[in-house]
C-alpha positions in Angstrom: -13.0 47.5 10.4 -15.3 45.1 8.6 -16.2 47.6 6.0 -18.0 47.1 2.3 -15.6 49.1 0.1 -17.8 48.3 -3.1 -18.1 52.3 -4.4 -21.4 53.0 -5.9 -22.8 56.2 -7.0 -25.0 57.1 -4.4 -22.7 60.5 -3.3 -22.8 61.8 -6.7 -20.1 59.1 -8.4 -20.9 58.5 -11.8 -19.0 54.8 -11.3 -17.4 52.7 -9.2 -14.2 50.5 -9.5 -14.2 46.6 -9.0 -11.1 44.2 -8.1 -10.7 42.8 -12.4 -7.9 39.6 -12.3 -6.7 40.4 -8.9 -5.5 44.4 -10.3 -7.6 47.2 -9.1 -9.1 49.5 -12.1 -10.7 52.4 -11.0 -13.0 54.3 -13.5 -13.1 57.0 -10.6 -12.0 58.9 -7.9 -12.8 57.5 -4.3 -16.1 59.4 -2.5 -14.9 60.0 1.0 -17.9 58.3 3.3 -18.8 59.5 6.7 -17.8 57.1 9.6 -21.3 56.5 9.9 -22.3 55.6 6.3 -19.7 52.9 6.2 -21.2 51.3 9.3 -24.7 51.8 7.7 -23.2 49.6 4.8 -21.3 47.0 6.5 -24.5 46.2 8.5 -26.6 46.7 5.0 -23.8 44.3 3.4 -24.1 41.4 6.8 -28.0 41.9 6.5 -27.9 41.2 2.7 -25.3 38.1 2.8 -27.3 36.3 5.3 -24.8 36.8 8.1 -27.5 38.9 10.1 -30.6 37.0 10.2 -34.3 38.7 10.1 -35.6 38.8 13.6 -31.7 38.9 15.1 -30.7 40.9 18.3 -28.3 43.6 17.3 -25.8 44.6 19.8 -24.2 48.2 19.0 -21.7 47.5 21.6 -20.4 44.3 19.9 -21.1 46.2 16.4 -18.5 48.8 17.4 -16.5 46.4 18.7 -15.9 44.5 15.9 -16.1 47.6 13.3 -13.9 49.5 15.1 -16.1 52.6 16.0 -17.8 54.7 18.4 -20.9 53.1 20.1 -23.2 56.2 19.2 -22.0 56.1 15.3 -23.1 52.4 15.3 -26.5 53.7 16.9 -26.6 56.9 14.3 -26.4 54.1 11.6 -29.0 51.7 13.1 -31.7 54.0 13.3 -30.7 55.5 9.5 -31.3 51.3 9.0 -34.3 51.8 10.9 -35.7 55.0 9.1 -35.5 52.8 5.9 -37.3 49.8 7.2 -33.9 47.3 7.2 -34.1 47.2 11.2 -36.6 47.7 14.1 -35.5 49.6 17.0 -37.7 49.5 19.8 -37.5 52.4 22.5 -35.3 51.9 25.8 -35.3 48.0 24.4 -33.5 46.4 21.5 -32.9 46.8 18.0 -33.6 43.7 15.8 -33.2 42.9 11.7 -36.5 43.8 10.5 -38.5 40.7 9.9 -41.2 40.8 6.9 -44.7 39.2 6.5 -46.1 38.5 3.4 -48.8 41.1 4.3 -46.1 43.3 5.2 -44.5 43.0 1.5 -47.2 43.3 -0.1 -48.0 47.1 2.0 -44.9 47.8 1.2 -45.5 47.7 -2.5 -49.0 49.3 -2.3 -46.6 52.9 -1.6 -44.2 51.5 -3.4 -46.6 51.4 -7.0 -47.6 55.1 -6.2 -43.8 56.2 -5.8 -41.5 54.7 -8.2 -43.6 55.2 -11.2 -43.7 59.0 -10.3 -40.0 59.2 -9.5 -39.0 57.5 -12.8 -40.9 59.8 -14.9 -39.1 62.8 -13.0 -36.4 61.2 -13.7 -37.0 60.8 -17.2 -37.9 64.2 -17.3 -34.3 65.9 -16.3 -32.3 63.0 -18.0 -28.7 63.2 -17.8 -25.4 61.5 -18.8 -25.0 61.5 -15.1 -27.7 59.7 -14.5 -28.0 57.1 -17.3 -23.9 56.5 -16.7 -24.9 55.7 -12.4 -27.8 53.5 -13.0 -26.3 51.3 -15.9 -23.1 50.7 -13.6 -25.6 50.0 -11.1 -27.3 47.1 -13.8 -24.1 46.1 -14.7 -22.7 45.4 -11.0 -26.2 43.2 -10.6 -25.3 41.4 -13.6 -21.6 40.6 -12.6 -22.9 39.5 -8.8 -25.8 37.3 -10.7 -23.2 35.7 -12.4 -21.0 35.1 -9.3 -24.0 34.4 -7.4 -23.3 37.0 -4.4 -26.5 37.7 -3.2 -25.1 40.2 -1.2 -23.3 42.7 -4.0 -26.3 42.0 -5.9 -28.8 43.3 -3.2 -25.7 46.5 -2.6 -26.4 47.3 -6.7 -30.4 47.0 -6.6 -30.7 48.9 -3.6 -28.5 51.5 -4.7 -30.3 51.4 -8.2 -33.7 52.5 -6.8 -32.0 55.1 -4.0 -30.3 57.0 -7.0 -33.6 56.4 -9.3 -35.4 58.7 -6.4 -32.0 60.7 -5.8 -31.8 61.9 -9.7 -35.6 62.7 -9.9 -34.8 65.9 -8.7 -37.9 66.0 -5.9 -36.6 65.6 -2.3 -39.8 65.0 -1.0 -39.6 62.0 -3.3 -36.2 61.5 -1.8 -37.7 62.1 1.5 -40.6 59.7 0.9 -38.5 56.8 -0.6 -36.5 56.4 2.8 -39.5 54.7 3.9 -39.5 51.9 1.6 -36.3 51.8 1.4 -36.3 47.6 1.9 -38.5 47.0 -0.8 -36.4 45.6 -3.7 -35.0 43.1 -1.2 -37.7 42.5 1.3 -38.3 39.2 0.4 -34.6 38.5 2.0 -36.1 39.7 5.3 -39.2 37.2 5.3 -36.9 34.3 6.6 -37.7 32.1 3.5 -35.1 33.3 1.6 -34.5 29.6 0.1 -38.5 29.3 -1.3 -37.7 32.1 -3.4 -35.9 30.5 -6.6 -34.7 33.9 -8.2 -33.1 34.0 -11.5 -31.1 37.6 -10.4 -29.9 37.4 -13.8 -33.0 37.9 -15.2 -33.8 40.6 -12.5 -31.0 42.7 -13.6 -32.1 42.7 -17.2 -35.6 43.9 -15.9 -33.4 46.9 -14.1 -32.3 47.2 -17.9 -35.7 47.7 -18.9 -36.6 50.4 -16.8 -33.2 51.9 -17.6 -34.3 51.8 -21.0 -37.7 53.0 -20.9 -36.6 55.6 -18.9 -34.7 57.4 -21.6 -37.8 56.6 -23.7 -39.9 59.0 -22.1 -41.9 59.5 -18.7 -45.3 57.6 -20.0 -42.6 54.7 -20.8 -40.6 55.3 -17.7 -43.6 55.0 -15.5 -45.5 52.0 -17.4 -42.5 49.8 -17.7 -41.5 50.5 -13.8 -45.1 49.8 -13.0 -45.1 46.7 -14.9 -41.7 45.5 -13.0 -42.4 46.0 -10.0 -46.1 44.0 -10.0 -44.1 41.2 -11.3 -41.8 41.1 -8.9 -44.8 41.8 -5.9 -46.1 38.5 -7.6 -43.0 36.4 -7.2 -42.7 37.0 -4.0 -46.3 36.4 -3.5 -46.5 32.9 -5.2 -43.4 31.8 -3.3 -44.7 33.1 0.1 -48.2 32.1 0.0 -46.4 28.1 -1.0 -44.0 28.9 2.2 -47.8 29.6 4.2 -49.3 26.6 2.8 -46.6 24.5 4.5 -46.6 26.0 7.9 -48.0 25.2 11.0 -49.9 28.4 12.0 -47.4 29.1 15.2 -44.4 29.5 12.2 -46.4 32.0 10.7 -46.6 33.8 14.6 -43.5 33.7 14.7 -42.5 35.5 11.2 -44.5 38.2 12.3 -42.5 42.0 11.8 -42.8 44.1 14.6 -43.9 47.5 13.2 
């Protein structure tokens, strides 16, 4: 089963444990994950390293071939993928990695400005060891794939940063609402110009610090800092996009077009 063992904190798992000179340290125990969160992962993981493409057919019957599961778990995880924006599943048709628009990114940010801000100054409002322990092993796996330069672990940590930001809030219709716009830390790798975007993911992960920070500041701090972050990184993505625009013919653009 091609699985993503990389534990993170999303079940309630303070930390996670990491292969350190070839010997396994574990900081602790193992969450047990449903047969159909590990498929959600393993496609999350392929979608992240570039393996699955935005815009590619997905086959569940060649999925569960080569993860070793039922067909209908690899369908229960597509459309979790698809409930969180990662994929598009079509009715009685196909399912396809979601493929991102410029204008699409920057919707995605419009709810994303009113949400996150909010959530973080829940957050910050019922803060815990529990909490500040997940989110900086979160910052400190981004850090460690930065360094390595796997886009992929990197992508695992920031999206399971921003889940457990919402998850810790202690408001499940935050929760609820977040599922939604689930993609947008990483939607940029979904926009098929995933080389026009020179990130320093270093530097990204010491923003994650920030809000980290500010968040056991206080909510006004939480909220302002997140705010600030996260129009900085809508801008990156804009200025890299909009160069990417300037360059194409105006069938490319057709053609990067998400289906919603």
């Amino acid at each position: 089963m091609i699985i993503d063992n990389r534990l993170s904190c999303q079940l309630g798992i303070a930390k996670s444990f990491e292969p350190v000179d070839n010997q396994l340290s574990v900081t602790s125990q193992i969450p047990i994950l449903t047969r159909t969160e590990q498929v959600r992962r393993a496609i999350l993981h392929q979608i992240l390293s570039g393996t699955l493409r935005p815009g590619e057919r997905l086959l569940e019957g060649k999925l569960a071939k080569e993860l070793g599961v039922s067909q209908a778990t690899v369908n229960a995880a597509l459309q979790d993928l698809h409930n969180q924006g990662l994929v598009t599943k079509l009715l009685n048709r196909s399912t396809n990695v979601s493929r991102y628009t410029l204008a699409d990114i920057e919707k995605l940010f419009v709810v994303r400005l009113l949400l996150e801000p909010a959530a973080v100054a829940a957050l910050s409002a019922n803060w815990s060891k529990e909490a500040e322990e997940c989110l900086q092993e979160q910052v400190n796996q981004m850090r460690r794939a930065a360094r390595t330069k796997d886009l992929s672990k990197w992508g695992i940590a920031d999206y399971t940063f921003h889940q457990e930001v919402y998850r810790f809030s202690g408001n499940p219709y935050l929760l609820q609402a977040s599922q939604a716009i689930a993609a947008a830390p990483f939607a940029y790798i979904l926009c098929d110009h995933l080389e026009a975007l020179p990130t320093d993911y270093l530097a990204m992960a010491e923003d994650h610090q920030d809000v980290l920070t500010a968040i056991s500041e206080g909510p006004e701090a939480a909220a302002q800092v997140t705010r600030h972050h996260i129009e900085l990184w809508l801008d990156h993505s804009r200025r890299a996009l909009q160069g990417v625009a300037a360059k194409s013919s105006p069938s490319d653009l057709l053609e990067t077009t998400r289906t919603l």
